[in-house]
C-alpha positions, -999 to +999 in steps of 0.1 A: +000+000+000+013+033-008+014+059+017+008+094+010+007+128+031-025+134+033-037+093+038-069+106+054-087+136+044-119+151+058-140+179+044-173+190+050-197+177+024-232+194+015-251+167+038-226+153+062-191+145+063-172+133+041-137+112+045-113+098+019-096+067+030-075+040+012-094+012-004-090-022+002-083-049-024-119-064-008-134-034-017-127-044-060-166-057-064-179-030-049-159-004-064-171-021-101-204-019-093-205+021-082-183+030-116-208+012-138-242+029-118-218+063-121-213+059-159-251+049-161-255+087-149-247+104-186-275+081-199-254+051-218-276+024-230-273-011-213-251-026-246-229+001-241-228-004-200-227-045-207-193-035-230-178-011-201-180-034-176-148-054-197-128-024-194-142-012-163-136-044-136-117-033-111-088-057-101-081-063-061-040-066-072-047-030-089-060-018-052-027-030-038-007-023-063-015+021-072-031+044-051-070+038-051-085+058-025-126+057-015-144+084-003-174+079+021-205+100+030-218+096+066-202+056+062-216+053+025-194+047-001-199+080-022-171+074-050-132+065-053-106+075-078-075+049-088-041+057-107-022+037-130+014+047-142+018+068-175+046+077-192+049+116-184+033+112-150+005+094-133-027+084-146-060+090-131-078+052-141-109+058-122-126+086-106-162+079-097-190+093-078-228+079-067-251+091-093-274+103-068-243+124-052-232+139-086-224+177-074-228+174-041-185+181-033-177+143-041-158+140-066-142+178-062-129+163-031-121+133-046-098+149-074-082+175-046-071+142-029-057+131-063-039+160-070-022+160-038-014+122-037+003+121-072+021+156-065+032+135-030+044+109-046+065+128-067+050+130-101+049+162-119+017+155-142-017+139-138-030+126-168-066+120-173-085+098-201-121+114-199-155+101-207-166+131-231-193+137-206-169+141-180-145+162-197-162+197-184-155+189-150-122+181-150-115+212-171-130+232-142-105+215-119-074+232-139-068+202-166-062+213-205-069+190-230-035+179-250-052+154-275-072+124-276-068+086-271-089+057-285-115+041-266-111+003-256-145-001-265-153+008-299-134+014-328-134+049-337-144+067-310-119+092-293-118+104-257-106+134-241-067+134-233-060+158-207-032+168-187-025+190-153+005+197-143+012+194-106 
């Protein structure tokens, strides 16, 4: 497990309080689940969520292998974010959030607690693959968009490549 300064975070949330903790390889299920009803959020039909879930299963040796971190709302599970190493920095894999939470301060926590494990860890750049729908947001959080990459899913569709430097 990688230790980081800021291992445990607590802000205040719009309902309650919310803390950011480590996940735990046990935790990999779970965590699949939540990412699949978050992506449901931007209104993705089921073939399209069916095909996600192949890219999307999140592996309990990933867990204990890169930074995943979970944040929970009043003891609910209320999203988590994962890196995986890229080749000018680190890579944020996953960064999900209840749909019923969607702008409630989760995942604007979440990504603050991103940003200051990578920069923590040493790495000078955060790089972010987006879901197109998602792209917005992290452009509010100070990314800029330096390309695209190919989807895993389907041939020919390009997602948002974006990059902050830490």
């Amino acid at each position: 497990m990688h230790k980081t300064r800021n291992a445990l975070a607590e802000v205040r949330a719009a309902a309650g309080k919310l803390c950011i903790r480590p996940a735990r390889a046990d935790e990999a299920e779970l965590l699949t689940e939540l990412s699949l009803r978050s992506k449901a959020f931007w209104g993705y039909d089921a073939g399209f969520l069916a095909r996600c879930r192949a890219v999307m299963t999140m592996k309990a040796r990933n867990i204990e292998n890169h930074p995943h971190h979970v944040a929970e709302l009043d003891g609910r599970i209320a999203g988590f974010y994962g890196f995986e190493p890229e080749a000018e920095g680190v890579g944020l894999d996953y960064l999900f959030v209840e749909s019923d939470l969607v702008g409630r301060g989760v995942g604007r926590a979440l990504w603050r607690h991103a940003v200051d494990t990578a920069h923590g860890l040493g790495h000078r750049a955060l790089i972010v693959v987006s879901d197109p729908n998602a792209e917005g947001f992290y452009l509010k959080m100070g990314c800029r968009r330096i390309g695209t990459r190919p989807s895993d899913l389907e041939n020919g569709r390009q997602l948002p490549l974006l990059r902050l430097a830490l």
